[in-house]
C-alpha positions in Angstrom: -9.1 16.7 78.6 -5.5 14.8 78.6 -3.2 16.8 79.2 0.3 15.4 80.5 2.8 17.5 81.4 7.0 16.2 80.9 9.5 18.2 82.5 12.6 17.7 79.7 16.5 18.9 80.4 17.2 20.2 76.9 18.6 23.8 77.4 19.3 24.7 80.7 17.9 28.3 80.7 14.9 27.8 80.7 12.1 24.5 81.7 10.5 22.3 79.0 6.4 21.5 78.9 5.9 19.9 76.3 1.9 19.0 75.8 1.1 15.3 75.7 -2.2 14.9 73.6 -4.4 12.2 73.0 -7.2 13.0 70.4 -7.6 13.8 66.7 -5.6 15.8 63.9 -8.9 16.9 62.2 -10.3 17.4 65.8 -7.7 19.9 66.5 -7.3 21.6 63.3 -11.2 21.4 61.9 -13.3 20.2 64.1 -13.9 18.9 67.8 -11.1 17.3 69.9 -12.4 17.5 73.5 -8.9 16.0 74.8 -6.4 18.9 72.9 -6.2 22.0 75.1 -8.4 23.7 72.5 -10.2 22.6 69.3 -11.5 23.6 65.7 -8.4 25.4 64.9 -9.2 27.2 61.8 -12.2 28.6 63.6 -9.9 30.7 65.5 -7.9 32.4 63.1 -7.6 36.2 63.4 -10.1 38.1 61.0 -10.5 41.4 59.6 -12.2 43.4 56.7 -10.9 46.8 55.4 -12.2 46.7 52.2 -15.5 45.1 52.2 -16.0 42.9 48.9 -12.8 42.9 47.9 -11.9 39.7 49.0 -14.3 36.8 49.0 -14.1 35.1 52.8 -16.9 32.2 51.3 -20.6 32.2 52.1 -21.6 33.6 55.7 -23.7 30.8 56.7 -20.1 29.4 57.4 -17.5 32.1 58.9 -18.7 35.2 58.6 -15.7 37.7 59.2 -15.6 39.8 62.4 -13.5 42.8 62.6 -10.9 42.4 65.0 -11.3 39.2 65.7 -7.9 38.4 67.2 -4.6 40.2 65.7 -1.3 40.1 64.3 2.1 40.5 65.1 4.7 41.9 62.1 8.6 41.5 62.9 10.1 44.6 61.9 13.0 44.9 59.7 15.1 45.6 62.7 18.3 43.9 64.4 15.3 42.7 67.2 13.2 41.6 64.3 16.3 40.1 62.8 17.1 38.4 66.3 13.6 36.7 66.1 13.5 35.7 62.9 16.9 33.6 63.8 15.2 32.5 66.7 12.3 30.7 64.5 15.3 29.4 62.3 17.1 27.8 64.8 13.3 26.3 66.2 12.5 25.2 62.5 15.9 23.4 62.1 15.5 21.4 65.7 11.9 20.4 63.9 13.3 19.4 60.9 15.7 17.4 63.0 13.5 16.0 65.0 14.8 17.3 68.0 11.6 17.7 69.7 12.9 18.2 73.3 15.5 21.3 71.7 12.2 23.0 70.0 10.1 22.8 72.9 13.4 24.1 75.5 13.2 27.6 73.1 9.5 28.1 72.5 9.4 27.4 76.6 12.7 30.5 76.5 11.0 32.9 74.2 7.2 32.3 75.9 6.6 35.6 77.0 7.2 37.0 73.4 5.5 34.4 71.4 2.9 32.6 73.3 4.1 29.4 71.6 3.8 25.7 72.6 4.6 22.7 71.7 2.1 19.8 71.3 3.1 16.3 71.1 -0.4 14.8 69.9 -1.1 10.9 69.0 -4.3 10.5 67.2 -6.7 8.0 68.8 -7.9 6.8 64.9 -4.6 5.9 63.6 -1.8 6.0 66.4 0.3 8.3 64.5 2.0 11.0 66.2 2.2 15.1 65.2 4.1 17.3 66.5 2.4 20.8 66.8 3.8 24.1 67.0 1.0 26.2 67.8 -0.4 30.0 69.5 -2.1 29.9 72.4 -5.3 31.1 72.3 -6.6 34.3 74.4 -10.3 34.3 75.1 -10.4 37.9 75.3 -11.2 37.6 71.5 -14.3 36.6 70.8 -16.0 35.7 67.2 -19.5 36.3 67.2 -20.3 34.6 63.4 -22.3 38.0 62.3 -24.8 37.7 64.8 -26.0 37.8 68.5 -26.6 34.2 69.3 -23.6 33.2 71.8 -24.4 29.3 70.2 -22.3 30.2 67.5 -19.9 32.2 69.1 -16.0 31.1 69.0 -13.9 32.0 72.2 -10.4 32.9 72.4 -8.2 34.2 69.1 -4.2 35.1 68.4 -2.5 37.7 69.1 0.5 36.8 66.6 -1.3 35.2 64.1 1.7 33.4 62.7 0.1 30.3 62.3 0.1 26.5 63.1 3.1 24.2 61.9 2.2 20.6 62.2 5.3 18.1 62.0 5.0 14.1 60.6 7.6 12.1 62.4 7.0 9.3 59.8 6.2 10.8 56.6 5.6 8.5 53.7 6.9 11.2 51.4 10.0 12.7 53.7 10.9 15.8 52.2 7.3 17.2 51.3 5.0 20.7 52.2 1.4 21.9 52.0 1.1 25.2 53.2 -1.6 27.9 53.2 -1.1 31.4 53.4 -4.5 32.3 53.2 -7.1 30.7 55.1 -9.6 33.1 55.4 -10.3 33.8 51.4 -8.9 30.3 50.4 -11.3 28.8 52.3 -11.6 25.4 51.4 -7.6 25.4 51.0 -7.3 24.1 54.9 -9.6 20.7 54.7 -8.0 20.0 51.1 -4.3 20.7 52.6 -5.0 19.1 55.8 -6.3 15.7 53.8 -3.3 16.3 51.9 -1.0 15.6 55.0 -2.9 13.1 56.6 -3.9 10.5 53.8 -0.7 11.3 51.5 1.4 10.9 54.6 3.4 14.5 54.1 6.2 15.9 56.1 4.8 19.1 57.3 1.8 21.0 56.9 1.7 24.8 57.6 -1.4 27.0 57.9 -0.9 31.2 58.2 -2.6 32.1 61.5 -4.4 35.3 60.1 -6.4 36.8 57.3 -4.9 39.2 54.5 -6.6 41.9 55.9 -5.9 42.1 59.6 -2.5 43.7 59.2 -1.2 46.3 56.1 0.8 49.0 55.0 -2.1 51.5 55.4 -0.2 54.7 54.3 -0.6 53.5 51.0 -3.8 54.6 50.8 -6.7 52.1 49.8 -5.9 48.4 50.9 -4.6 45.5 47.8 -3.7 42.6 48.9 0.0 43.6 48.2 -0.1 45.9 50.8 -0.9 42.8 53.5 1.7 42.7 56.0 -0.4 39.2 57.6 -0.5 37.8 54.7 3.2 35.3 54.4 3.2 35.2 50.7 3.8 39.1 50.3 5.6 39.2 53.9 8.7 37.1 54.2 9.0 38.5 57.6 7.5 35.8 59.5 7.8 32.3 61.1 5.8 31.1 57.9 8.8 31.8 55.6 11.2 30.7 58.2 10.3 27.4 57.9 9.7 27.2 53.9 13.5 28.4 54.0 14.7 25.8 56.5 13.2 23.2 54.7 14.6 24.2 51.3 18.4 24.9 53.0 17.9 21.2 54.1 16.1 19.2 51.7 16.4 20.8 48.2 19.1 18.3 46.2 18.7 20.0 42.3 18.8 18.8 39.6 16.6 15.5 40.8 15.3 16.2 43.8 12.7 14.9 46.2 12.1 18.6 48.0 8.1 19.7 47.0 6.0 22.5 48.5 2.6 22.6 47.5 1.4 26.2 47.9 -2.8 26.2 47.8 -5.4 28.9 47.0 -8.4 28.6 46.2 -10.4 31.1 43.4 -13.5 33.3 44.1 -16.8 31.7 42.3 -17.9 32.5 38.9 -14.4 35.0 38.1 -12.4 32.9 36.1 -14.4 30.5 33.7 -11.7 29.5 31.4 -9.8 27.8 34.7 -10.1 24.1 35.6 -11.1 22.9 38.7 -7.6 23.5 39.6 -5.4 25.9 38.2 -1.7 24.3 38.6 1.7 26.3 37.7 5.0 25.7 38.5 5.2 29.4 39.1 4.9 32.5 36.7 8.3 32.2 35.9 8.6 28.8 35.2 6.3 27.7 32.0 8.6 24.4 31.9 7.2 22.2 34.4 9.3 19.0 35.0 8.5 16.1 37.4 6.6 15.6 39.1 3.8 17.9 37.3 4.6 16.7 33.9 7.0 13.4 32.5 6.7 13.7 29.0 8.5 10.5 28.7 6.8 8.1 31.1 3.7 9.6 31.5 3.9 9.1 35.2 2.9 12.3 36.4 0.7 14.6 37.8 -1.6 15.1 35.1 -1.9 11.3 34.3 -2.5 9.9 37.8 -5.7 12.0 37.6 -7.2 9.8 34.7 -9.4 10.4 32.2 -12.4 11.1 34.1 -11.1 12.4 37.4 -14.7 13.2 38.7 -17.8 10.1 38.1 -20.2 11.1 40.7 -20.4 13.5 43.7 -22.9 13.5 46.3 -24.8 10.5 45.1 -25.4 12.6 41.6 -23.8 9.8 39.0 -24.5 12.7 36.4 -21.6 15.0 37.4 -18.7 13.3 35.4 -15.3 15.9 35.1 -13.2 15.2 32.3 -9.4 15.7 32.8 -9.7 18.8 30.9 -12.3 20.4 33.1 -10.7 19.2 36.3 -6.9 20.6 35.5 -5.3 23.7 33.6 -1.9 24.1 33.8 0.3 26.6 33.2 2.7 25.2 30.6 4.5 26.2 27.0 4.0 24.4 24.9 0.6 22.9 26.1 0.9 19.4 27.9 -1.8 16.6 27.7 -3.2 13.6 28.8 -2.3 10.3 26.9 -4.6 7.9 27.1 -7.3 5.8 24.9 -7.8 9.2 23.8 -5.4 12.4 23.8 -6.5 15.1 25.5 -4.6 18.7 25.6 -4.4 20.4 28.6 -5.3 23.8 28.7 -2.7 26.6 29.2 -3.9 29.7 30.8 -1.8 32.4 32.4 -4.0 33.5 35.0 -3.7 32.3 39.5 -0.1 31.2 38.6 1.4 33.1 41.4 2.2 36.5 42.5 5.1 38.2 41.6 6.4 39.2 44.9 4.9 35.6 46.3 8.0 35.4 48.7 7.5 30.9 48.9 8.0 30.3 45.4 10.8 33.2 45.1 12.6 31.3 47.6 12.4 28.2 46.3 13.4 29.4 42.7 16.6 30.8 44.0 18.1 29.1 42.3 16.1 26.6 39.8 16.8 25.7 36.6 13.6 25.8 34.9 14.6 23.3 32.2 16.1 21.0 34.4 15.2 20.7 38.0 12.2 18.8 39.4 9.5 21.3 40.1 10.1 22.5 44.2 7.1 24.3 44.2 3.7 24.1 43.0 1.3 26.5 42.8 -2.8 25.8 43.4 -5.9 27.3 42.8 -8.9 25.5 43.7 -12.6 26.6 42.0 -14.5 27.4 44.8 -17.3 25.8 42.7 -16.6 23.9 40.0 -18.7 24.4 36.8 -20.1 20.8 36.7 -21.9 21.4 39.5 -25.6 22.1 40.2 -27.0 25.4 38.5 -27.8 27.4 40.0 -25.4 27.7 42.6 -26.2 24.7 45.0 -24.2 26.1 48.4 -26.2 24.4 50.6 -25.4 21.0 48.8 -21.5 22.5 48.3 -21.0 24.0 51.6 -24.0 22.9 53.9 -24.0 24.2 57.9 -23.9 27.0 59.9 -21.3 29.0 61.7 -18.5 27.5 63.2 -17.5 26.0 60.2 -16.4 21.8 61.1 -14.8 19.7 58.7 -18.5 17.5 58.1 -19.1 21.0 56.2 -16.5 20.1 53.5 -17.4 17.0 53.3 -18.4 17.0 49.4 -15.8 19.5 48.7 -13.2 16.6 49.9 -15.2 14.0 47.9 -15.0 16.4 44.4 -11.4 17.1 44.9 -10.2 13.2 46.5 -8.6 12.4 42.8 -6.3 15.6 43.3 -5.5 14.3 46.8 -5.1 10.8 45.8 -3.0 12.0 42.5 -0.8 13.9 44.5 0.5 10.6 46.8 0.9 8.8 43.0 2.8 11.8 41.4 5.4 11.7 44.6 5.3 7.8 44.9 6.9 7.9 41.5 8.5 10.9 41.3 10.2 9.1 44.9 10.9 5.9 43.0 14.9 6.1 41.6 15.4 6.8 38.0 17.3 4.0 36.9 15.7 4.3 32.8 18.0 5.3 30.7 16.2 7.6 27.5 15.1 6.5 24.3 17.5 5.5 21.7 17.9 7.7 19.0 19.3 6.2 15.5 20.5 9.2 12.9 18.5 9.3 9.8 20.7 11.7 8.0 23.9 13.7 7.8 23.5 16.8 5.4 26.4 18.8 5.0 25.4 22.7 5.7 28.7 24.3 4.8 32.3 24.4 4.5 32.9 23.1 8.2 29.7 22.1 9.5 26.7 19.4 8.7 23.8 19.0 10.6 22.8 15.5 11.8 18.7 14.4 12.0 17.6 11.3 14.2 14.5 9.7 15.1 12.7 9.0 17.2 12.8 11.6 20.3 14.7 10.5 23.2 12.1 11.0 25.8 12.5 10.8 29.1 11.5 12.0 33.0 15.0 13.5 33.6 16.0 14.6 30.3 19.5 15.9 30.4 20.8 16.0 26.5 21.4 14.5 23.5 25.4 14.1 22.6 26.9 14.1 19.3 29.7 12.2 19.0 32.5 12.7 15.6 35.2 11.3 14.6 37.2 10.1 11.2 37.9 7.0 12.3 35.5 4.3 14.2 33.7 6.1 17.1 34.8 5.6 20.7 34.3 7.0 24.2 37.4 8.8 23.6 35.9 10.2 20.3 35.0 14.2 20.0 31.9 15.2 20.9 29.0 18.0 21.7 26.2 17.9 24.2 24.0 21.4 25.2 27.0 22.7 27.8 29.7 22.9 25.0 29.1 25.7 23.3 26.2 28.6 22.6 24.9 26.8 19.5 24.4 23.3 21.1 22.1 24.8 24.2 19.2 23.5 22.1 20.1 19.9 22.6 19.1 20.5 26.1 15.4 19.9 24.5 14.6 16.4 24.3 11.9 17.6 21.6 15.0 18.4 18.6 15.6 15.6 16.4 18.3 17.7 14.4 21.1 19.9 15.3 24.4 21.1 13.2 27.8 20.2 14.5 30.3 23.2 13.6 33.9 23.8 13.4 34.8 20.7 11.2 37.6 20.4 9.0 37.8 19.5 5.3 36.6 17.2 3.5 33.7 16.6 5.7 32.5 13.1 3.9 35.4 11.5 6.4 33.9 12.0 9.3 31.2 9.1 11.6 28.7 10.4 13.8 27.0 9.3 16.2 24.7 9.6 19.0 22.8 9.3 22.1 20.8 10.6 25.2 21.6 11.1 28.8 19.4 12.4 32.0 19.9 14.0 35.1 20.1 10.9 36.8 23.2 9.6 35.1 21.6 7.6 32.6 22.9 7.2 29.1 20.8 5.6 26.4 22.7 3.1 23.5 24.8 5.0 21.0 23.5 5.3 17.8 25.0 3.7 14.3 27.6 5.3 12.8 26.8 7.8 10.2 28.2 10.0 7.4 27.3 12.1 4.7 27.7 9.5 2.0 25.1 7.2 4.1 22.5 10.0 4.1 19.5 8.6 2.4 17.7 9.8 -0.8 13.9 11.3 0.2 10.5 11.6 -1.7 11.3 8.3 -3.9 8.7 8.0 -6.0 7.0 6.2 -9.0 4.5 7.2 -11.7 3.5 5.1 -15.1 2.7 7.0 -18.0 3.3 6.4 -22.1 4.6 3.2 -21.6 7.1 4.7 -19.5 8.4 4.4 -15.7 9.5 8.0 -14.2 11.3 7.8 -11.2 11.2 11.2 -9.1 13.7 11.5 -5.7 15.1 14.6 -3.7 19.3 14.9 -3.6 21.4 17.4 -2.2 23.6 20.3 -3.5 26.3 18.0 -3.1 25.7 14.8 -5.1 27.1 14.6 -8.1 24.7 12.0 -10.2 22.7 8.8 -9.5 23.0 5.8 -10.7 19.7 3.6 -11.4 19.8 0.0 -10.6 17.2 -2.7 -11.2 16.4 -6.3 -9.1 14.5 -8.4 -11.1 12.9 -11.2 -9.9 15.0 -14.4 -10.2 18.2 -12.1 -11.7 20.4 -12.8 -8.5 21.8 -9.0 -8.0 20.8 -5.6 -9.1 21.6 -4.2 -12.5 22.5 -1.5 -13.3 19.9 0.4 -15.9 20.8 4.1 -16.4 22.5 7.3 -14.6 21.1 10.6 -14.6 22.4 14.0 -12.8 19.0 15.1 -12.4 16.6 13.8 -9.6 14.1 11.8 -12.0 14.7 9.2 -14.5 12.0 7.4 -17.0 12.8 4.2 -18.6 10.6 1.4 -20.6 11.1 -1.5 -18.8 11.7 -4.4 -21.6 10.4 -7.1 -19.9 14.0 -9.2 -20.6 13.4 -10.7 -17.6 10.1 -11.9 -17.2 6.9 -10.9 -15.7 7.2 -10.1 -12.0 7.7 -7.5 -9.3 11.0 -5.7 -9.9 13.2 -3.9 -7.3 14.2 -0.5 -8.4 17.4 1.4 -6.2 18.5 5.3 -6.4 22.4 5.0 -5.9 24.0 8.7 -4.6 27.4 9.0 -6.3 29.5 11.4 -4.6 32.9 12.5 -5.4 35.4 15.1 -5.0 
């Protein structure tokens, strides 16, 4: 084992030992690293069952839970527990400022009460550094893997349980988490989430250090999971939270902003058969998702970098092929879907999108503007064995091994889910890129007067776009300029809808008399700043006639159009071919007109026009 030992000035109360590894990331955290001070992580976090059945810890020839299996430490809602959780603060915000020598000179202060160390490891595969925040182990606590052979057994456990925080100095995608706060049940979250980090080059990744079960409120009566006081996501009590907070307070920029946690679960087998392979929310409050889970402009998104077939093959079986709508549901009104040679909708199912008191995404929506902001955190359940797989149940294809678990025991579970890790490094790589596209022009197809002071304006096509902001109407009686009046979704109650890049109408109030004076206008913006082309000007008078058509019957010609209230008559005008101009054949006050055509003018195609005439 390497293990160097650097004695840093950094706060003078207390010595700095910071651990200088050489060895591997998925050594430490999954598997074998005979050079870190201890190995196979996950293997080593604290178990407990209080309610057998109730929650599904995976199949036993993997981990098999043992009771009291290393413990848990809860930070009372005291001015002590208040005093540690501003300790963890200030640790999390040296971390996030890469002041490695200032975190290691308090976890060295506040040993005695945490057992905490800092790791400085360079992995021997790639070179790249991590910086580890991690519990020593105790081997008083031993994991016996449901049986008496000591082969099997795993030494030493936690006694605080809070979990492993691993720090990229060099992150591809700066600003970015994958956490877990489950990795006993969710147990093929931590080789998905740890893959995450690695190959998509994320900031941090962050792994609760005990099961659901070892710590709750248990004068409640019979155990729920909302009663866990281990469990992070119901406990914002803890070092877990700390950090989700410090990164937020730092990195969150709203409305476009490049701050993401990815929050993954995984689902118990067989309970949920209308779910994809993933189930993906934005949170149960937010049925909006924006980038980078859905651009309904661009396309360029979660659900698209997944492709049409996400899954071709698993295993060596060519026959398993996933279709997009297999592989993903996502929790989203109206339904999204996939554009491609084919369009696909996306299942919307309200079910794994988060629970209420989950104390991550509550942060993290405080504040968020669901219509607006780019999604800061995502929400994912894996299946824990997707439905295109063998039947029957194939576990020792799925999840092959015996207990203690290694990372070679996921290995087809990372295989069936490498599009989602792969998609999530192409949603960020564009969501990162800067939005420099201005939306869709718009050109007004109509202005229809609605009332004594209002109209209502229709364009086409829809201005879409990854940053959507509003459309604005701009009005005016004489030629339109910048300085011109005009609406967007911020001026007023009744224009909130043109916050909805999906309208292609809205009605413009509080106009004076006679309303056929006034031009309109308009065009889009986005978040980002950018403003699409104005539209033509357009007024009532310019509103085109609809529904012109043309029947032939007893030697007769019937015109048939829709007006509005407000035209007076039409007028009927003819091009024949070779005539040089229209003429003028007829006016009616009705929306139809029949006429024999005399044939004055030769055989041919003839050009027939509908004229509005409006007065007052």
């Amino acid at each position: 084992m390497i293990r160097r030992v650097f004695i840093l000035l950094c706060l003078p109360v207390a010595a700095c030992a910071m651990v200088e590894e050489t060895g591997s990331l998925y050594g430490f955290m999954l598997d074998t690293c005979s050079t870190c001070a201890y190995d196979n992580w996950l293997s080593h976090v604290s178990e407990n069952v209080v309610r057998p059945d109730y929650n599904d810890y995976g199949p036993d020839n993997l981990d098999p839970q043992t009771n009291d299996f290393g413990g848990f430490t809860y930070i009372p809602n005291t001015t002590a527990g208040d005093t540690t959780l501003a300790r963890w603060r200030q640790v999390f915000q040296f971390a996030i400022d890469n002041e490695w020598g200032s975190v290691d000179s308090m976890l060295a202060l506040y040993d005695a009460q945490w057992n905490y160390e800092l790791a400085h490891l360079v992995d021997d595969t790639t070179g790249r550094e991590h910086f580890i925040i991690r519990e020593r182990i105790d081997s008083v606590f031993v994991d016996v893997n449901g049986d008496a052979d000591p082969a099997n057994d795993v030494i030493g456990g936690f006694h605080r349980g809070w979990g492993v925080f691993v720090f990229n100095p060099a992150p591809r995608h700066p600003y970015t988490i994958i956490q877990i706060p489950h990795p006993q049940d969710d147990y093929m979250a931590p080789p998905i989430a740890t893959e995450i980090y690695v190959r998509d080059g994320f900031n941090i990744l962050m792994i609760a250090g005990a099961g659901r079960e070892v710590m709750w409120d248990s004068t409640q009566g019979t155990y729920t999971n909302s009663l866990s006081f281990s469990d992070p996501s119901r406990n914002g009590r803890h070092p877990f939270q700390v950090l989700t907070e410090v990164a937020k307070d730092n990195w969150d920029t709203p409305p476009v902003s490049p701050f993401l946690v990815i929050q993954l679960h995984s689902y118990d087998l067989d309970e949920h058969p209308a779910l994809g392979d993933m189930q993906v929310s934005a949170y149960r409050y937010d049925a909006s998702p924006n980038m980078p889970l859905r651009d309904v402009g661009l396309h360029r998104d979660f659900v698209h970098a997944l492709g049409r077939y996400p899954v071709q093959g698993v295993d060596g079986d060519e026959s398993i092929l996933t279709s997009i709508n297999q592989y993903i549901t996502l929790w989203c009104s109206p339904q999204y879907s996939f554009f491609g040679e084919d369009t696909v909708t996306i299942a919307s199912i309200n079910d794994y999108i988060g629970a209420l008191e989950n104390q991550q995404a509550l942060y993290c929506h405080d504040p968020h503007d669901n219509l607006f902001d780019t999604e800061n955190f995502i929400h994912i359940e894996l299946d824990e064995y997707p439905d295109v797989l063998w039947v029957p149940h194939d576990f020792a294809r799925w999840l092959p091994g015996s207990p203690p678990a290694l990372l070679s025991n996921f290995r087809v579970v990372v295989e069936y889910y490498s599009t989602f890790i792969n998609a999530v490094d192409s949603m960020l790589t564009w969501h990162d890129t800067p939005d420099t596209t201005a939306p869709q022009a718009v050109e007004i197809s109509s202005v229809v007067e609605t009332g004594p002071t209002s109209v209502r304006v229709n364009w086409e096509p829809r201005a879409y776009d990854q940053h959507f902001d509003t459309y604005e109407i701009f009005y005016d009686t004489v030629a339109i300029s910048a300085a011109s009046p005009s609406v967007t979704r911020t001026s007023a109650v009744p224009y909130e809808p043109m916050s909805d890049q999906n309208i292609v109408s809205q009605r413009v109030y509080t106009l004076t008399a006679p309303l056929d004076r006034y031009r309109f206008a308009v065009r889009a913006r986005d978040m980002a700043g950018n403003i699409s082309q104005l539209s033509q000007e357009w007024g009532i008078v310019d509103s085109l006639l609809h529904d012109v058509s043309i029947i032939m019957g007893d030697d007769m010609l019937h015109l048939y159009w829709s007006g509005d209230y407000y035209d007076d008559h039409y007028e009927i005008w003819e091009f024949p071919l070779d005539f040089g101009g229209y003429f003028l054949i007829g006016t009616t006050s009705d929306t139809t007109f029949a006429f024999a055509p005399t044939g004055a003018f030769g055989p041919g195609p003839y050009t027939l026009q509908v004229k509005r005439i409006f007065t007052r």
